[in-house]
N, C-alpha and C positions, 0 to 999 in steps of 0.2 A: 871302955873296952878292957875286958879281962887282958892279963898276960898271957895265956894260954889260947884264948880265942884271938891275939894280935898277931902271936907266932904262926896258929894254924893261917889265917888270912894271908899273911907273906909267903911262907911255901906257897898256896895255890898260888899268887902271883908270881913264883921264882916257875912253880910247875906250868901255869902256862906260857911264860915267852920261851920256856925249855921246848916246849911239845912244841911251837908251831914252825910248821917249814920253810923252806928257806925261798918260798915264794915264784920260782922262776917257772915260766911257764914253756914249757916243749911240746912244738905242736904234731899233735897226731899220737900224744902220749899222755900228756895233762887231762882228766877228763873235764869237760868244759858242760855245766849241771844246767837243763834247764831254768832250776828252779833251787833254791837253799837257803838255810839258815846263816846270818852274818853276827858270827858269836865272839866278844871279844874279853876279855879280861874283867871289865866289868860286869858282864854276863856272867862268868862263872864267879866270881865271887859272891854276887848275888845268889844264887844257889847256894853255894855252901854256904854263907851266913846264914840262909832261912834253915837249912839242915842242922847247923852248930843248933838253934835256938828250937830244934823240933818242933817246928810248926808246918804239922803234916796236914792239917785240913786249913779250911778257908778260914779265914781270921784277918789281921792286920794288911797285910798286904794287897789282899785282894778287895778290901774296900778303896785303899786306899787307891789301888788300881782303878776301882771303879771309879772313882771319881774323878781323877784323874782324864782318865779317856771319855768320861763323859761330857769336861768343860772341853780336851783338845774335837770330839767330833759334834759340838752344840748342842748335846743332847743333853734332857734334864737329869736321866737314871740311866745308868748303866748297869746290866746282871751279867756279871761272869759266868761261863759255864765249860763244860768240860770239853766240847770240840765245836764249831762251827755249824758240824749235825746237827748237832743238841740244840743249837742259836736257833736253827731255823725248824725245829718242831715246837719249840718252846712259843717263838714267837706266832708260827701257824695256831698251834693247841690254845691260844690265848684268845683267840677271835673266833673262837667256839663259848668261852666261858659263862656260864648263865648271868652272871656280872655286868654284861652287855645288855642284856634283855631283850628286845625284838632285835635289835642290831647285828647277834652271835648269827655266827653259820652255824649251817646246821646239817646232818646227814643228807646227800644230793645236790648241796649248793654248786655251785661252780666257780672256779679260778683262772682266772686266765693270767697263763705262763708261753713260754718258747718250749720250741720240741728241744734248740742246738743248748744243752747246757750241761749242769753237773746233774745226777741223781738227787742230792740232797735238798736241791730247791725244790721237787717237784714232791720225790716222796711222800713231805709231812702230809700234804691235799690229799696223798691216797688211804696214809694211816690216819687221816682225822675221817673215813668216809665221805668225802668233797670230789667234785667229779674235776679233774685238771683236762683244762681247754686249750693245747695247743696251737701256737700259729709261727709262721714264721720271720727269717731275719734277713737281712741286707748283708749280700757279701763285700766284703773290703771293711766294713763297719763292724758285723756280727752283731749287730742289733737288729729288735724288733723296730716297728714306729708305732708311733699315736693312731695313725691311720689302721693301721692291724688289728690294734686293741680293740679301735672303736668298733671295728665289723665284728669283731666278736663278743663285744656285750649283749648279752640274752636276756630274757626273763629270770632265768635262773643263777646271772653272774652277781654275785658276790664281795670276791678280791679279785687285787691282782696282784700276782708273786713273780718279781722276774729280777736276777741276776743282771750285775754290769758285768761282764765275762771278759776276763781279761783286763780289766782297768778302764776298759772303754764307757761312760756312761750310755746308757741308753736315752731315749726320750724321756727323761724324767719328769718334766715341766710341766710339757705338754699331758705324759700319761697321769701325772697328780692331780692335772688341774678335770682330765674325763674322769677321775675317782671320784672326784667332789662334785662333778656335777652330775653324777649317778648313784652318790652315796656307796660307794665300795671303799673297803680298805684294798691299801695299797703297802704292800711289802717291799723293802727292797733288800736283796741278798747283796751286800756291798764287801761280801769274804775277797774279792779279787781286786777292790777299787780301794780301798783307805787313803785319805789324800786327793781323789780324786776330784774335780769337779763338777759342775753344768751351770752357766749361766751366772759364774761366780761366788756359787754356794756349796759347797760341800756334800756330795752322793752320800745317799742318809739321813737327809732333814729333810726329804722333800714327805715324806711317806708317814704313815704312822707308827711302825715298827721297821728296824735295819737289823739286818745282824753279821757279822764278824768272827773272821776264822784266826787262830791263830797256828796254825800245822806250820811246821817250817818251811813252806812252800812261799808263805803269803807274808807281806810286809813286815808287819812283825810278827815275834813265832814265841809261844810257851812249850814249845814241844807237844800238848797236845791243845786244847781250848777255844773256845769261842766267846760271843758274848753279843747279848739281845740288848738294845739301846732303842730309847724313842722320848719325847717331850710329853707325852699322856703320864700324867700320874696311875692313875686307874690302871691302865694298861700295864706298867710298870709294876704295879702290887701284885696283877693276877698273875705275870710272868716271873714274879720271884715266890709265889705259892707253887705255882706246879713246877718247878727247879727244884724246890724245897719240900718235897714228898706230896705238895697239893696242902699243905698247911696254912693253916687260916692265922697264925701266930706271927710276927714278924721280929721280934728277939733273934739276934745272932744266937750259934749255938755258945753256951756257957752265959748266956745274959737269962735274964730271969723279971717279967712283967716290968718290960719298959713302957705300956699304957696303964700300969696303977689296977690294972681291972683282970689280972691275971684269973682270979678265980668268980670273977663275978658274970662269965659270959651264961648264957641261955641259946643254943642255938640247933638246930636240928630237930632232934628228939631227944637230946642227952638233956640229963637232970641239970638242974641251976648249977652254975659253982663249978662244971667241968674244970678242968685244967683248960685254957687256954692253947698252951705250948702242942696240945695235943687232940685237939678240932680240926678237920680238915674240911676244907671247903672245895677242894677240886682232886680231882682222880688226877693225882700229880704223878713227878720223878724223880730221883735224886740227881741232879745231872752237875749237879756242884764243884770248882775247880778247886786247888789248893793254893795255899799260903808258898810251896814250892813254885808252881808255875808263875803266882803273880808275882813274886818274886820276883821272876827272870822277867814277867812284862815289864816291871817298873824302869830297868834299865834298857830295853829296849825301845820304849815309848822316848825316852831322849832323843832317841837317834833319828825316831822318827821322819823329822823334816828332811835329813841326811837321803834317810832310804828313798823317798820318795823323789827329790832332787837325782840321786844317781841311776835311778829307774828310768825318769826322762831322758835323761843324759844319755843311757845305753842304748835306749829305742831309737833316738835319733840318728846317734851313729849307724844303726841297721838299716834305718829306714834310707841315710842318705848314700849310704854304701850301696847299698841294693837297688835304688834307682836309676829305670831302663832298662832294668834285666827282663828279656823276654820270656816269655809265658807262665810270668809268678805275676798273682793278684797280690799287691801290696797292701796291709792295714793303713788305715783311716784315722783323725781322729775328728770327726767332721766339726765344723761352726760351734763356737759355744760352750763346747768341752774342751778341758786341760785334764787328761787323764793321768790317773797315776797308776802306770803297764804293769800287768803281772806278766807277758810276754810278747813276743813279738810275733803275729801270726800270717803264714804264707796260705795261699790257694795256688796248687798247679792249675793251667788251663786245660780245660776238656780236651781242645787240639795240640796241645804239647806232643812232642817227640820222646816226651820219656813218659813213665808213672810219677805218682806221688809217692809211693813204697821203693821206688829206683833210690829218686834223691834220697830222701832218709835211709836208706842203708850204706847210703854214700856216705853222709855226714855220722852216723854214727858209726862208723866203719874208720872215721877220724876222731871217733871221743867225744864225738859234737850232739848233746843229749838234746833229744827232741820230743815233743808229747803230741799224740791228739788235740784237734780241741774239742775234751773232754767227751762224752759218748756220740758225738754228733747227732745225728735223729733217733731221741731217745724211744721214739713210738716204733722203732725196727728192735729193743732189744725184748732178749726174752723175757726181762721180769716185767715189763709195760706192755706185750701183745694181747693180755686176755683181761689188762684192766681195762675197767670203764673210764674213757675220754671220747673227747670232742676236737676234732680239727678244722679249724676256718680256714676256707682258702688250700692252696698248695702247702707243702713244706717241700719243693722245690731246692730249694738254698740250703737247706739241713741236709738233706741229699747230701748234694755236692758237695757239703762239708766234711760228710761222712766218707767221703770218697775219697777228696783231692786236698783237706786241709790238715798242717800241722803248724808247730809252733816252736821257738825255739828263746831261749833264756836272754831276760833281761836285767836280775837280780842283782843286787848292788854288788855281790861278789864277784862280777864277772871284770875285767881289765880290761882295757883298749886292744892290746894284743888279742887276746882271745876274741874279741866281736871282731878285731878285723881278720883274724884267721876264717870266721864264721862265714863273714862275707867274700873274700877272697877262693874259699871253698864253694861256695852254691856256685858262684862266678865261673869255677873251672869246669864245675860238673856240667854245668847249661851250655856253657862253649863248647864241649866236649860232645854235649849229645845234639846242636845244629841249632 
């Protein structure tokens, strides 16, 4: 290590135990986040080393990332990418690719997803022209079942793309094992669950493509990023072509015919001898992260087991605090699952004496951050009223979701004090309103 790059690495560490505060929490003044990034000193130095050494595209680190998260979540290949979004059109866009051959979806296929989730699971189904088939979930759980899925396999079903929401697994087992006996892939959006499990195995191995958010909302965070992981090689290739502008080459950038055959392809209609580097084989994107971001994942990937250990830890606290409060549906985590929480989520009852918007004005009115969970019935918003979908069955439960459910922080960040303010708060507001 240079002299100069030892000095600047000491200031940042004098600059941050300078910067951070003095930790004490006042309640009704501290804002208490549902959700956040847990950055510490080795975070930021990881940043500024990758800066010092300008390494502003993907290179070093971000393979190394990759590999990295690909032995800690089982998976053979892991593709960095630049948000979560990206993860999950990357991985949808891939089960189109002519690569597949009779297997590829194809314009009018159908996927069967939940209505109660985020946008970005469903979306990619609408940008690849795929018809997304709605059903719905179980409240106290917020999961679909196998039972659901099954009634909605058609002629025309395809995949099936469904989110653990919240850290909760869904039926994964069971809905894997109806993929395979109907020949559909089976996506799993695992941006809220890392850690998580079912049946003793890790959410994200059960499927053939997972993908992974890293916004600073979600267990571990790059500030922005995502990342498509799966054990298919094949799969694997085509989703790091269309990342990589749909390029048929697989050289890092600055690498130069690591198959020996750089000039010697024939493919398409281009003359013998093309360049390689610049063949494309899919109508790709750039959707590529940097050597900055993997950076900051490398050091938070350590912490890993930490976060997800202190995620239980804070759920449980909610959960056993909050128990016998009347007319709040408590979260679940039913048989089999050992979730790792992105939050802790209420349901007011229909016959309650207050609103669901009463309480949260209440707790946020104390600092006490609270979300959605997430657009609740996405077939009520205006960008999904005049697309084409399919609903089996009611969405009943997505309703209700949309009505009477929010959720409230379980992030490693969060202190004992602050959850027990949390609960000692709803506690007053319920006593208060009968």
């Amino acid at each position: 290590m240079s002299v100069h790059r030892k000095l600047v690495l000491d200031e940042v560490r004098k600059y941050h135990q300078d910067t951070q505060g003095d930790g004490v929490f006042v309640p009704g003044t501290t804002e208490i986040w549902p959700s956040g990034a847990v950055l510490d000193e080795d975070d930021r130095i990881a940043l500024v080393e990758a800066a010092l050494e300008m390494r502003i595209a993907a290179g070093r680190s971000s393979r190394k990332f990759e590999s990295s998260f690909a032995r800690k979540m089982k998976r053979r290949k892991a593709h960095l990418t630049n948000s979560g979004s990206s993860a999950n059109l990357l991985a949808t866009t891939a089960l189109t690719s002519h690569l597949l051959e009779d297997r590829r979806l194809r314009p009018g296929d159908e996927v069967i997803t939940v209505a109660a989730g985020f946008p970005t699971t469903v979306n990619p189904i609408l940008q690849n022209g795929l018809i997304p088939v709605f059903v719905d979930v179980e409240l106290g759980t917020y999961k679909t079942t196998a039972d659901r899925v099954a009634q909605a396999i058609g002629p025309k079903t395809r995949a099936i793309i469904i989110a653990h929401t919240l850290g909760n697994p869904f039926e994964v087992a069971e809905i894997a094992q109806l993929a395979v006996d109907h020949d559909l892939f089976l996506i799993e959006d695992n941006c809220d669950a890392v850690g998580s499990t079912y049946d003793g195995k890790l959410t994200g191995t059960f499927g053939e493509l997972t993908t992974v958010s890293f916004y600073p909302a979600h267990h571990l965070t790059m500030g922005e990023g995502g990342c498509v992981l799966t054990a298919d090689l094949a799969l694997a290739r085509i989703v790091e072509s269309l990342r990589d502008w749909g390029r048929d080459c697989w050289c890092e950038p600055g690498e130069s015919d690591k198959c020996l055959k750089r000039f010697k392809y024939q493919m398409g209609t281009l003359p013998a001898g093309y360049d390689h580097k610049y063949i494309f084989s899919h109508v790709g994107y750039n959707l590529k992260a940097t050597d900055l971001q993997a950076a900051l994942g490398l050091t938070q990937l350590a912490k890993l087991d930490d976060f997800v250990e202190a995620r239980k830890r804070n759920w449980r606290r909610l959960r056993d605090g909050l128990d016998g409060v009347p007319h709040l549906l408590l979260p679940e985590a039913t048989p089999r699952r050992h979730p790792s929480w992105f939050g802790f989520v209420l349901t007011v009852s229909p016959d309650a004496p207050f609103k669901r918007a009463e309480l949260v004005d209440f707790l946020e009115g104390r600092k006490i951050g609270t979300r959605r969970l997430f657009a609740g019935n996405l077939t009520r918003h205006p960008a999904y009223i005049d697309q084409p979908h399919r609903v089996v069955g009611n969405l009943d439960n997505s309703d209700i979701i949309t009505e009477q459910t929010f959720w409230v922080g379980v992030y490693p960040g969060l202190t004992d004090e602050m959850l027990d303010y949390v609960i000692s708060s709803v506690k007053e507001f319920v006593e208060a309103r009968g």
